[in-house]
Each structure stands twice: as structure tokens, then as C-alpha cells.
VEXGU-850056 format. One record per residue (C-alpha): residue in three letters; x negated, y, z; residue number from 1. Coordinates in nm, 4 decimals. Each point is the difference from the previous one (the first is absolute). Layout:
REM residues N
(node 'ala', (X, Y, Z), NUM)
...
//
This chain:
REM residues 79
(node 'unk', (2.6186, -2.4243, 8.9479), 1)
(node 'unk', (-0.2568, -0.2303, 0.1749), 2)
(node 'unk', (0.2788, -0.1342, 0.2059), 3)
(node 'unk', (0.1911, -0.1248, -0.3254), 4)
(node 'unk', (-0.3248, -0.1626, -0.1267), 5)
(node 'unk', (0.0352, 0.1925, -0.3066), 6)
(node 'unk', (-0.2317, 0.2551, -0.2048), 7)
(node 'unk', (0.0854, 0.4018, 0.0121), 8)
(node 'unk', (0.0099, -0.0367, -0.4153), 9)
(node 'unk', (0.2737, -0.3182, 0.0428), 10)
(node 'unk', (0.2120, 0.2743, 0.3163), 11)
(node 'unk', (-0.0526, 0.2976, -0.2928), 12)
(node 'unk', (0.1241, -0.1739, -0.2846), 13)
(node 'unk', (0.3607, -0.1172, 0.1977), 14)
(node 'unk', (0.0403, 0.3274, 0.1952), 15)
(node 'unk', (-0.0236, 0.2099, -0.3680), 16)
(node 'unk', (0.3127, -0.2172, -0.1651), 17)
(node 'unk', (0.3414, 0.0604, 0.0759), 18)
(node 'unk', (0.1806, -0.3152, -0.1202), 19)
(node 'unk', (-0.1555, -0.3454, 0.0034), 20)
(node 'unk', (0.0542, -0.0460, -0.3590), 21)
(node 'unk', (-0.2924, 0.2567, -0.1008), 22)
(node 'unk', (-0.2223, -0.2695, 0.1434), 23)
(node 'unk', (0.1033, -0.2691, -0.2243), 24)
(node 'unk', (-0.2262, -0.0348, -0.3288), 25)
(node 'unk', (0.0717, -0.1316, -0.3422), 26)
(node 'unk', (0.1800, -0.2732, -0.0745), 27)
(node 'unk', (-0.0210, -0.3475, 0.1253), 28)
(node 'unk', (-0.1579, -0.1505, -0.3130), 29)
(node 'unk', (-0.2470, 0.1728, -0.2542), 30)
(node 'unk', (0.1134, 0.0808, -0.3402), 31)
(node 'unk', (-0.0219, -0.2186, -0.2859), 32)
(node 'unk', (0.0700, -0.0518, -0.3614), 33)
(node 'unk', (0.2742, -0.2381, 0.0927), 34)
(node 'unk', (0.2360, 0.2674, 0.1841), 35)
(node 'unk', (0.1542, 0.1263, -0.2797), 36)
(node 'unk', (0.1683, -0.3709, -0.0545), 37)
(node 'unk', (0.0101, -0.0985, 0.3321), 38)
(node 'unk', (0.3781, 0.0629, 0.0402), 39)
(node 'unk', (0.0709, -0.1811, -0.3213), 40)
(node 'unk', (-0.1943, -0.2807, 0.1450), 41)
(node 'unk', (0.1615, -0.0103, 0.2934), 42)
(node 'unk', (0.3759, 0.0140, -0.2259), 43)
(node 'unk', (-0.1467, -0.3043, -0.2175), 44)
(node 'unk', (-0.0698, -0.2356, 0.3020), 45)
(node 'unk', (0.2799, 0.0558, 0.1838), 46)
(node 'unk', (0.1702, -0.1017, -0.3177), 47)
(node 'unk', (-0.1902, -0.2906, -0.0482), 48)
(node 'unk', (-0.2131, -0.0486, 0.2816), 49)
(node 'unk', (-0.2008, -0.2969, -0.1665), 50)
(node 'unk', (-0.0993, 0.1743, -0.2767), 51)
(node 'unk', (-0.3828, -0.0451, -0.0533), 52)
(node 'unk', (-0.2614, 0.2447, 0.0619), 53)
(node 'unk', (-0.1836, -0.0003, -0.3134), 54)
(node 'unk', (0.3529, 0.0487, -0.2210), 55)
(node 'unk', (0.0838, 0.2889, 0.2079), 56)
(node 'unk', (-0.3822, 0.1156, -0.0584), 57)
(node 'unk', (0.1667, 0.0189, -0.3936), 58)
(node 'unk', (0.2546, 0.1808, 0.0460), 59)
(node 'unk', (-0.1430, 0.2848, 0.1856), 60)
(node 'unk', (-0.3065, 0.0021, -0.2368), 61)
(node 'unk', (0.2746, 0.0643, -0.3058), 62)
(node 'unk', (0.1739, 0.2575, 0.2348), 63)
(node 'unk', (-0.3753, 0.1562, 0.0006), 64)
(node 'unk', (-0.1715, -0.1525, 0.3250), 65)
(node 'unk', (-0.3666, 0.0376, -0.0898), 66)
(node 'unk', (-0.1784, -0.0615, 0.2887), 67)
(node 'unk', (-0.1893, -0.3136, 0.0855), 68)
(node 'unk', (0.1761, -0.3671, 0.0245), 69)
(node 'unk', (-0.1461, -0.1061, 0.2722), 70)
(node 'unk', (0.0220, 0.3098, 0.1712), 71)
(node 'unk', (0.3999, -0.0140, -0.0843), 72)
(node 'unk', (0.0434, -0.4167, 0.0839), 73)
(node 'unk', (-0.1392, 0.1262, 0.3893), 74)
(node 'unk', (0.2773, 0.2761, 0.0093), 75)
(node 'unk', (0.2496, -0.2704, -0.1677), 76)
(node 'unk', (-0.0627, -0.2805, 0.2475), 77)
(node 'unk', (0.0064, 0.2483, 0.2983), 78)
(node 'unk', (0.3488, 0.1437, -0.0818), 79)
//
């Protein structure tokens, strides 16, 4: 163990799994109040892909988005 540089705890915890996968956690983002329209999002701009922010903002908040705006412009702008 001393000769890989690594702790006994770090060895332990890859010589107990039996498929790489069990060592990958959650997923890549955390969850939000804007996943549940995230693939309509996603639908809308590739329709129109300069559609504004702030009208898409609308239209999820009368599909029921309530969450925060600015919280929901961030996840917007980032895609």
C-alpha cells in the first residue's frame, strides 16, 4: 500500500467493489426546481434558439416552475 502512495482506507474501499460503476456517486449536477422543465427547455430552444431568457422564465412559471428567477436565468444561460 505504501508503495502505491495510497491510504489502507482508499486500497479497502476499491478491493470491496466488484464493478467500477459502484464507485461512481450521484449525478453530475445537483437537483433543482428547474429539472422537471429542463427537457421542455431544451425542445423550446432548439426550436427557436434566440428566444429570450426571461420569456422562457414565463412559460415554465405557467407550466408551474416555482423556484427562484434568478436561480432559473443561471440554469437557462448555462444550457
Amino acid at each position: 500500500m505504501r508503495k502505491l502512495h495510497l491510504s489502507r482506507n482508499t486500497v479497502k474501499k476499491y478491493a470491496a467493489v466488484k464493478h467500477a460503476e459502484q464507485l461512481i456517486h450521484g449525478p453530475k449536477y445537483a437537483t433543482t426546481l428547474v429539472d422537471p422543465f429542463r427537457d421542455y427547455l431544451r425542445k423550446r430552444r432548439a426550436v427557436e434558439p434566440s428566444v429570450a431568457t426571461w420569456t422562457l422564465l414565463g412559460e415554465i412559471k405557467a407550466m408551474g416552475y416555482q423556484g427562484p428567477s434568478p436561480r432559473c436565468v443561471d440554469t437557462l444561460s448555462a444550457g
